[in-house]
N, C-alpha and C positions, 0 to 999 in steps of 0.2 A: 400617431402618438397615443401611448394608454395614458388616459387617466387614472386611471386607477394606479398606475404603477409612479405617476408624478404625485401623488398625495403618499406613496412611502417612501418616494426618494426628500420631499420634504420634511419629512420628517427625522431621518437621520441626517438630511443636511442644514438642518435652521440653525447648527451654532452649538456652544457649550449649554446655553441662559434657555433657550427654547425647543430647543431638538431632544427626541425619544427614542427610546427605542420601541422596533418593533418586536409585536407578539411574536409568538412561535407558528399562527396561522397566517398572519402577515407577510410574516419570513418567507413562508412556504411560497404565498400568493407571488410574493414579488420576484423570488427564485424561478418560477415558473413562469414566467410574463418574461425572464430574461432566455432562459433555454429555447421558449418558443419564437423568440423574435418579435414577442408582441410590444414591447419596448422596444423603443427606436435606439440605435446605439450614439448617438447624444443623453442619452436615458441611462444607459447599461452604463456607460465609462462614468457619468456623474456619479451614479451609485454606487461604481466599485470603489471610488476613490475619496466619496463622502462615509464610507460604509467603514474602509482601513482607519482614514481620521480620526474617526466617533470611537474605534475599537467592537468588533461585534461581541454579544454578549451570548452564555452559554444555548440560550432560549432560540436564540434569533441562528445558529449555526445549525441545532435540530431542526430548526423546520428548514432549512436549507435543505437538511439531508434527507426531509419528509420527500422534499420536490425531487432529489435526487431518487430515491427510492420509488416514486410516482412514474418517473420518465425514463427510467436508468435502464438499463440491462442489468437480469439477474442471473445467478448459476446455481440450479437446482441442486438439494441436499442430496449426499451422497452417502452410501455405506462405507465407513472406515471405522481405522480405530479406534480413531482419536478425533477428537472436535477439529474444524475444519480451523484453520489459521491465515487472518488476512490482515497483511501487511500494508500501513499507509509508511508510506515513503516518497519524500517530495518529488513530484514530477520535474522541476527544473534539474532533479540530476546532481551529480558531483563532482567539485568542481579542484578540489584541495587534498581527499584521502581517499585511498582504493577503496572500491564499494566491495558489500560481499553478498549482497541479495538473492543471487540467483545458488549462488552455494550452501545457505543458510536451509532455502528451498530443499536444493537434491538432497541433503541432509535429514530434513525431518520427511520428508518424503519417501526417503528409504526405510522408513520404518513404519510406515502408514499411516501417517499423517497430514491431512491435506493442506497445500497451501496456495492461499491465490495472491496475485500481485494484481497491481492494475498502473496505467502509466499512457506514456505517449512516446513521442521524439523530443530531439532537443528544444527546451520550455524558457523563457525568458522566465525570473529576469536573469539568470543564474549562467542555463545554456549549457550546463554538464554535461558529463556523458549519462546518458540515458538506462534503465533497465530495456527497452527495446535492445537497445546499442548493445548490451553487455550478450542475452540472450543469442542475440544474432552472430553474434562474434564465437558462441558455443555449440551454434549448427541447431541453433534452435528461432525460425520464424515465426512468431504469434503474427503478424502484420496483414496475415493473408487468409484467414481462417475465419470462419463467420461465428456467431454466437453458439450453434448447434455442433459444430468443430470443437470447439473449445472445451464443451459440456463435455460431452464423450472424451476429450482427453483427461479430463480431472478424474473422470470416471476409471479410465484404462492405470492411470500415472499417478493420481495424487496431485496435480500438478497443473494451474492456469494463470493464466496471465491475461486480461482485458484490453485489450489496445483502442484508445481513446478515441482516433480518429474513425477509426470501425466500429468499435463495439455503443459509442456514447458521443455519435456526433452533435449531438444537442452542446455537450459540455463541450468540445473540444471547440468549438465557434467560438467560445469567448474567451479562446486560447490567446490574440489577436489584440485584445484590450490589457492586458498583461505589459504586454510588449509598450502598447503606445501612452500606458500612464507611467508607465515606467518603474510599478512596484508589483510586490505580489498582492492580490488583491482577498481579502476574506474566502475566497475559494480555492484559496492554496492552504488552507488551512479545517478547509473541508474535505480536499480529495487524501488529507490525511485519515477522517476520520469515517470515510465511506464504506463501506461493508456490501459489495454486491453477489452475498452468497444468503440463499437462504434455507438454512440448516444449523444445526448447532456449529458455535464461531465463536473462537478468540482472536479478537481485535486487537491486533498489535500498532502503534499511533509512534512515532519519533516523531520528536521536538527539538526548538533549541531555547525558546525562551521562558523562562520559568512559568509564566501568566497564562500560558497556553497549556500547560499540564492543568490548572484550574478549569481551563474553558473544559477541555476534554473530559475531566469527572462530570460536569454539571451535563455534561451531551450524553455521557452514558447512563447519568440517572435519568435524567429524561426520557430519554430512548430506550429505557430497560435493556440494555445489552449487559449480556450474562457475566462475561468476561468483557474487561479493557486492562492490554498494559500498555505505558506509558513509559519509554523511553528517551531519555536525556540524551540522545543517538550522534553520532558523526555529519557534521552540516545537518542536520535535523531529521535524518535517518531512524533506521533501526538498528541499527551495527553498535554496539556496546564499544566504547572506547577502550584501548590497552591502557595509556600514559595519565589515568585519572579514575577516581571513582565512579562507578557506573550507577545515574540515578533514577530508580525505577519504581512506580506503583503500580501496584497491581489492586482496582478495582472488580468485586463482584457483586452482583445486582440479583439476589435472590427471593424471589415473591415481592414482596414490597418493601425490602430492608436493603440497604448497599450498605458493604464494607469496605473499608480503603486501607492495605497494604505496604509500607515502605522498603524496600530493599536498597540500599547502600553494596554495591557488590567492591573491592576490592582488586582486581585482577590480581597483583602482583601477592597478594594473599595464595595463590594458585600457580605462582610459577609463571605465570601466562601475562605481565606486564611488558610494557616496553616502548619503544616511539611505534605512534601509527605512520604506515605504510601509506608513502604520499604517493598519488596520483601519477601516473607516467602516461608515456602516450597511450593511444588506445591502441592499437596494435599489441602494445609489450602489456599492457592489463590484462587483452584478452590469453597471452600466452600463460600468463603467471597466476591466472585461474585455473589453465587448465594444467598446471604446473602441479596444483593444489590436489587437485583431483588425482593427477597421476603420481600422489604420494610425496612431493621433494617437501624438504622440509623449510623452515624460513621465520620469516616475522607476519606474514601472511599467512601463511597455516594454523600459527600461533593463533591469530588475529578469527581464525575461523571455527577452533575449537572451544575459543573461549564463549563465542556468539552462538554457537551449535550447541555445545554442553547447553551453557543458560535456556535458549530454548526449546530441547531436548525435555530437559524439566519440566520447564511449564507447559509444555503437551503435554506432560502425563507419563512421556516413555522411562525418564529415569527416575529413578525414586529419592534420590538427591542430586545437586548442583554437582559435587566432587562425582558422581558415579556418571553423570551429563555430559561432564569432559572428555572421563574415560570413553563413553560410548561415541562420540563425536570424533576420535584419535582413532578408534579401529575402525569407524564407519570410512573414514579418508586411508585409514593403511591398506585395509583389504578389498578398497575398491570396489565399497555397495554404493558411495556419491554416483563416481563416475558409471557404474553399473545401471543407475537412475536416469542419468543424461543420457544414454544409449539406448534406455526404453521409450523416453520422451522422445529419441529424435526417432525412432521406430514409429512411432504410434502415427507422428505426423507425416509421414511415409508412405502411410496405407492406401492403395490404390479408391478412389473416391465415386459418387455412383450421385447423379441427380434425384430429386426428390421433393415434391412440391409440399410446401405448409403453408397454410393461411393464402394460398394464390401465390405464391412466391417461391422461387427453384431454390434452394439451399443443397448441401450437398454435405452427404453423410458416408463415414468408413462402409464400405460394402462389406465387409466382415471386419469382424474386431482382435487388435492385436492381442496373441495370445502369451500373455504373461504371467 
């Protein structure tokens, strides 16, 4: 048993009348005591479920992601266009509207724009279908690639994805405590707001409850992250609704000043409203992705110009929302998405060659695809 780690569990759990919050080095300490195991998990589930109770406060989620950034896996800064784009999108998955995550990616990626996902398999409490799930069903396996694989693919492609159980088993162990308290715990609300690239990065966060777009500002002034938007997203996603306004800020954190941004987007303003595109099996999700790509048109294409235009923009590539659309409708007519998916499922393709770092075999492209 830590002690040290049962005088912060006491503390967020003594009640309304006597219970604190912890520091931001507190956070960090006790975040870390959990990833290592040095908390017993009679320890780790008290805390998760005294920690949701209490509500964490903005302070206490950075130093969370102090310890995240301490223990994590990172991906080294890369030469592109355009600042690198990492997407928090809840790992329990979706359970009620078609995701569009991995096509939002081929998208800005085709124009040089990096983007990274990060995620696992199916997540209590939720149990959707997965961004693993969705990739794999597009002839794309992240699942099997080590952290030195991955780099070089973002490198070759624009284009990573972190897989939990591989790349960040520390976190994925307390996947397990989810399941048996039965809610999401403060750390589903961190692997929103995780950033495992270090390079210039806009942070993209979906949400679903108003109170958490607050925590998410006070994380990014804290953490000086340059860019953060904040998405009012589908199941607490990143996917911009069709059949409502889409509620968005956009924080930037410049020298020692932050600005805070509101965007109200309108869809139907654009032509581009309508009912979201509910969930079907996975099977017929994965076709009508690739449906997407191979140009048919629908409420899902709809659903992917309007999320591609918007962030199209805010990487820099179109120099308005309306011109965002447009380039998001000819990047899916003339077949540079799918031209993307083709390159990624090439790169991962490439015959592979042993290679020792730090005492340990990893395995690296013996030549690099040429694109």
């Amino acid at each position: 048993m830590s002690n040290t780690f049962r005088e912060f569990l006491k503390k967020v759990g003594s009640g309304p009348h006597t219970g604190k919050d912890l520091t931001r080095a507190e956070a960090a300490e006790a975040t870390r005591l959990m990833l290592t195991q040095e908390a017993t998990p009679a320890q780790i589930g008290a805390f998760m479920i005294a920690h949701r109770i209490k509500r964490p406060t903005s302070e206490e989620l950075a130093g969370t992601l102090d310890a995240y950034e301490q223990l994590g896996p990172h991906l080294e800064a890369i030469t592109a266009s355009y600042p690198a784009v990492v997407m928090g999108i809840p790992y329990d998955g979706r359970s009620r509207t078609a995701p569009l995550g991995p096509l939002i990616a081929l998208l800005l990626a085709a124009v040089d724009c990096p983007v990274i996902q990060h995620g696992g398999d199916r997540l209590p409490t939720k149990y959707g279908i997965s961004l693993t799930e969705l990739w794999k069903g597009l002839g794309v396996d992240w699942t099997t690639l080590t952290l030195t694989e991955v780099q070089h693919v973002l490198e070759q492609t624009k284009l990573a994805y972190l897989y939990l159980p591989n790349h960040f088993p520390e976190a994925h162990a307390l996947v397990p405590y989810r399941e048996q308290i039965g809610k999401r715990p403060p750390f589903a609300t961190v692997e929103l707001a995780w950033c495992p690239y270090r390079g210039d990065v806009k942070l993209i966060s979906g949400y679903v409850h108003p109170p958490t777009e607050s925590l998410f500002q006070g994380i990014a002034e804290l953490r000086q992250v340059p860019t953060l938007i904040t998405v009012k997203g589908l199941e607490g996603s990143c996917d911009l609704p069709r059949d409502r306004t889409s509620i968005i800020g956009i924080n930037h954190f410049i020298g020692s000043e932050s600005t805070f941004d509101r965007i109200l987007l309108h869809p139907r303003d654009y032509d581009l409203g309508g009912l979201e595109v509910p969930l079907p099996d996975d099977q017929t999700m994965i076709q009508e992705l690739q449906d997407v790509l191979n140009g048919a048109a629908g409420d899902l294409t709809q659903a992917v110009i309007l999320n591609g235009g918007f962030y199209l923009w805010q990487c820099g590539h179109a120099p308005s929302l309306e011109e965002g659309f447009r380039i998001a409708q000819t990047l899916l007519r003339e077949g540079q998405a799918l031209q993307k998916l083709n390159e990624l499922k090439a790169a991962l393709q490439k015959p592979l060659e042993p290679v020792y770092l730090d005492n340990r075999v990893e395995r690296i492209p013996a030549t690099k695809p040429n694109f």
